[in-house]
N, C-alpha and C positions, 0 to 999 in steps of 0.2 A: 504494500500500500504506500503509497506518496507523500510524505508528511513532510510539515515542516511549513513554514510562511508562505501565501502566496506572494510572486513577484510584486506586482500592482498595489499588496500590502504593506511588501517592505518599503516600498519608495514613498507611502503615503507617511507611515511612521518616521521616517527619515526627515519628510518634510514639518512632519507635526514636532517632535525636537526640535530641530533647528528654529520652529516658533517659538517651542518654549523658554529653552534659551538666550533666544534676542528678540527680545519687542520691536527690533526695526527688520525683522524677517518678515512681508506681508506675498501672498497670493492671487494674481490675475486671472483670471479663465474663463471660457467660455463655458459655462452651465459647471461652475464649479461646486455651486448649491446641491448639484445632481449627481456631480461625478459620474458622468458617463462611460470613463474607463474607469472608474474606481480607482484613482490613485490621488485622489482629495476627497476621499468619503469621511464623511463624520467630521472634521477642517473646520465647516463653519457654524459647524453646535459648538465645537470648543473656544474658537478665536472669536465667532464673531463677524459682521458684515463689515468690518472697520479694516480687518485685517485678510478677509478673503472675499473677491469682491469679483461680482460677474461682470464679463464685458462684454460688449456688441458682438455680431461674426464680422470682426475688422482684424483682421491678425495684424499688419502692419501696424495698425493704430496702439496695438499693447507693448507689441515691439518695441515699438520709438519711446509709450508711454515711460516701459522701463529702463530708457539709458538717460532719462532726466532724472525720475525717482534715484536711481542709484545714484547719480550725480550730486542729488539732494542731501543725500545719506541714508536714504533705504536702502534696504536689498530684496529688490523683486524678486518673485518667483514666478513663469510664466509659463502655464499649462495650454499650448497651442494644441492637444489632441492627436495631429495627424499630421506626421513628419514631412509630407508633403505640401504643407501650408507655408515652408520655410520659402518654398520659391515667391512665394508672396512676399516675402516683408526680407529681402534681398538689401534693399536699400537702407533701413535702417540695423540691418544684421548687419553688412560688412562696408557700411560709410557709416557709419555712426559709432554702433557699441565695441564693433573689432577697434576702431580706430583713435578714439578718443582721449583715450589712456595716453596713448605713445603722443597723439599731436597735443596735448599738454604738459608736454614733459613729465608725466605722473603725477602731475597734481589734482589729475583726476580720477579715483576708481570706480569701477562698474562692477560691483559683485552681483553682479545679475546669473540669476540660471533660466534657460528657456527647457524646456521638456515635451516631450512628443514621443506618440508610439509610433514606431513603421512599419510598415508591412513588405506591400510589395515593392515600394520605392524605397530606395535608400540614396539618401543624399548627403550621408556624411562623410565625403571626400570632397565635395562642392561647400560645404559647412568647413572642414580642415584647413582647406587653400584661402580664408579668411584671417592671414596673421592678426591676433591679435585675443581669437576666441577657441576656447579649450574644447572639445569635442572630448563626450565618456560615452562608452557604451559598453554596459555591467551583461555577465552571460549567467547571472544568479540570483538569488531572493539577497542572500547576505551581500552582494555589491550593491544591488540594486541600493539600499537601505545605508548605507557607510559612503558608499560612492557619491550617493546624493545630498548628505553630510556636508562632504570633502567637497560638492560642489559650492554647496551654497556658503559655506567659512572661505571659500577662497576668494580673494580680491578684485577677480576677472573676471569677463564674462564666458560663462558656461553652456555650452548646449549638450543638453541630459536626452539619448535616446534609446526611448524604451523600445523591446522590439516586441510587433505585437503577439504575435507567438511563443512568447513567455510570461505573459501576462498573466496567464493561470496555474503556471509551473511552480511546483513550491521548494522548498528548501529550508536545511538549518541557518542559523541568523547569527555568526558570530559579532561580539559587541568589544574584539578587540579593534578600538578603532586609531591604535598605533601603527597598526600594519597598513591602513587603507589610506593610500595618498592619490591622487592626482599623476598620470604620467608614471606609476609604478606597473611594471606589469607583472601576472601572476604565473608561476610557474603552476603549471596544472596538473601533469605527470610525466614524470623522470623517463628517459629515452636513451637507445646507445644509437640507433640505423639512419633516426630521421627525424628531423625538425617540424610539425607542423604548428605554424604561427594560422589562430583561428581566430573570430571576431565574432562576440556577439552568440547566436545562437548557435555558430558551428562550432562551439566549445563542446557543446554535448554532442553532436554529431561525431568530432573526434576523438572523444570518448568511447565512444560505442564503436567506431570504426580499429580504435586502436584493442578495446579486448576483441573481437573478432582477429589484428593482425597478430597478437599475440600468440594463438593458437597455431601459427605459419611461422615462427621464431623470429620475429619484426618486432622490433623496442621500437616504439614512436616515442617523442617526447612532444609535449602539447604546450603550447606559452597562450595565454590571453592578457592580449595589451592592456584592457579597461578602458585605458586614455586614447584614442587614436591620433589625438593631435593635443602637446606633443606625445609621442609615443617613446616608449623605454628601448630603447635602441641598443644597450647596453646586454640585456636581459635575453636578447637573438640573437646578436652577434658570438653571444658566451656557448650558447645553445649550438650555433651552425659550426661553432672550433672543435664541439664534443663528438657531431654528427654528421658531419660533412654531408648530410643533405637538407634540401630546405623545401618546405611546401606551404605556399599560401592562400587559407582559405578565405573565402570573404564575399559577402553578398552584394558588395557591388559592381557597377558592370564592368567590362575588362578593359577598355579606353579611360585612361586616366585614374581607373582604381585604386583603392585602398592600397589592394592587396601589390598593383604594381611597382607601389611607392615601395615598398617594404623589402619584395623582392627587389628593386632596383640595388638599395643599401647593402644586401649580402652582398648584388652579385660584385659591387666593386671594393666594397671592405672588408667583406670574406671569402674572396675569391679563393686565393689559396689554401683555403679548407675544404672546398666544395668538391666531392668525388666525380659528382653527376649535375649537371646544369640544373637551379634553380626553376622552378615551377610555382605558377597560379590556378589555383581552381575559383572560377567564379561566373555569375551569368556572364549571358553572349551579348552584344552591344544591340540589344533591342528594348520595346517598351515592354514589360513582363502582361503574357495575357487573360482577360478575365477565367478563362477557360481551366476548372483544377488540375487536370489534366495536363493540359499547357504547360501550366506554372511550375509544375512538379516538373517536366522533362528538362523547364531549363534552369529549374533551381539547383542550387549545391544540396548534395545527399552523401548522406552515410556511405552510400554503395561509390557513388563518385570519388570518395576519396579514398574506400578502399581500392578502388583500382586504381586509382593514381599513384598511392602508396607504393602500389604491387611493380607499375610501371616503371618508376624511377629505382626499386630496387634488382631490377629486371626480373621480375617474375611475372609477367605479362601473358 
């Protein structure tokens, strides 16, 4: 049986702390009285309309609201719903909150967090390429919960993406919150053959991929960044000297990815560790289709990376 915290719980607890507190921690959202995805339920019986407060369907408009508030000295929190709304409010995500900070010589902070679930889009490599704003994405109930934390105490602004197909995954909740930083990544399980760096929801997919390779005498070793921007660069590079091969999984598309950034860094700062050329597993440079069917052929799976695994150790 599955126990342990749901996701969508942890990140609401995480937020309800960080209210507790700081009195200058407040809540924007659309239908956040309602909690639609559940990750502000219960928020406005305990705080309050003063401190969690609905707004219009104007995403930009909360956007922009929250790099004046932080400016002020609040620290918003901005539940936009649907990670897909970021292409909306473009202009004041990466001319406004990315930039502010650095064109004031830091006289100014933005401890802003925005937050969104995603699903079929994923646009945080489009979010990354924004210097200025931190990009996390938690593959757990206990990140979800510490990570969101670590988002909202830190000085910058933040984009927290939940993904929506974890949202009812649950897990244990550790409350060491020493360990959880910002741009730490997690070592997830220990490997000798092969590096896979995953994001996000293919943490568990590598999991399950790597006891299946186990049974074929394949040590994987799994990293989850947390932070994807910046990312722990330190934490791969140590991994790819151990294993000399490297695999990146990632749910965004393959022009301009995540996952290609990542591989780029092996292939020239771990080059000479690398037995077997560096590899990406991740969709194909299309719009993902309503069709489940579809979606599944061209999403990253369990079975896709056990064969890529299989491939790069040549067992193919």
């Amino acid at each position: 049986m599955n126990t342990g915290t749901y996701f969508v719980t942890a990140m609401r607890d995480g937020i309800a702390q960080a209210m507790r507190e700081d009195k200058t921690v407040v809540l924007f959202g659309e239908d956040a009285d309602k909690s639609v995805m559940g990750s502000t339920k219960g928020l406005i019986e305990e705080f309050g309309k003063e401190r969690v407060i609905n707004m219009p369907l104007s995403e930009a408009t909360m956007v922009g609201l929250a790099v004046g508030a932080a400016a002020a000295g609040l620290k918003p929190i901005i539940d936009l719903m649907v990670s897909s709304f970021f292409y909306i409010t473009m202009d004041q995500i990466a001319n406004q909150a990315a930039k502010l900070r650095y064109m004031s010589g830091g006289q100014v902070s933005l401890p802003i967090v925005y937050f969104a679930a995603q699903h079929s889009e994923n646009p945080h490599p489009t979010l990354a390429q924004q210097a200025g704003i931190k990009v996390v994405i938690p593959s757990n109930s206990s990140d979800a919960k510490n990570l969101m934390l670590a988002s909202i105490r830190d000085p910058n602004p933040v984009v927290f993406l939940q993904e929506a197909v974890l949202g009812g995954s649950r897990g244990p909740i550790s409350e060491d919150l020493e360990e959880i930083r910002l741009s730490v990544g997690r070592l997830v399980r220990s490997g000798a053959d092969l590096t896979v760096f995953a994001v996000g929801r293919t943490v568990a997919m590598a999991q399950k991929a790597a006891e299946v390779l186990e049974k074929e005498n394949i040590s994987i070793e799994i990293i989850d960044p947390r932070t994807i921007y910046p990312w722990d660069k330190q934490i791969v590079l140590s991994s790819v000297e151990k294993t000399g091969r490297f695999l990146a999984v990632d749910t965004s598309r393959k022009t301009c990815g995540f996952g290609g950034e990542v591989l780029a860094t092996v292939a020239t700062e771990a080059f000479s560790c690398l037995k077997v050329a560096p590899q990406r597993l991740c969709p194909p440079d299309t719009p993902m289709p309503f069709a489940p069917h579809l979606e599944k052929f061209l999403s990253v799976s369990e079975e896709k990376i056990i064969l890529q695994v299989r491939k790069m150790m040549g067992r193919s």
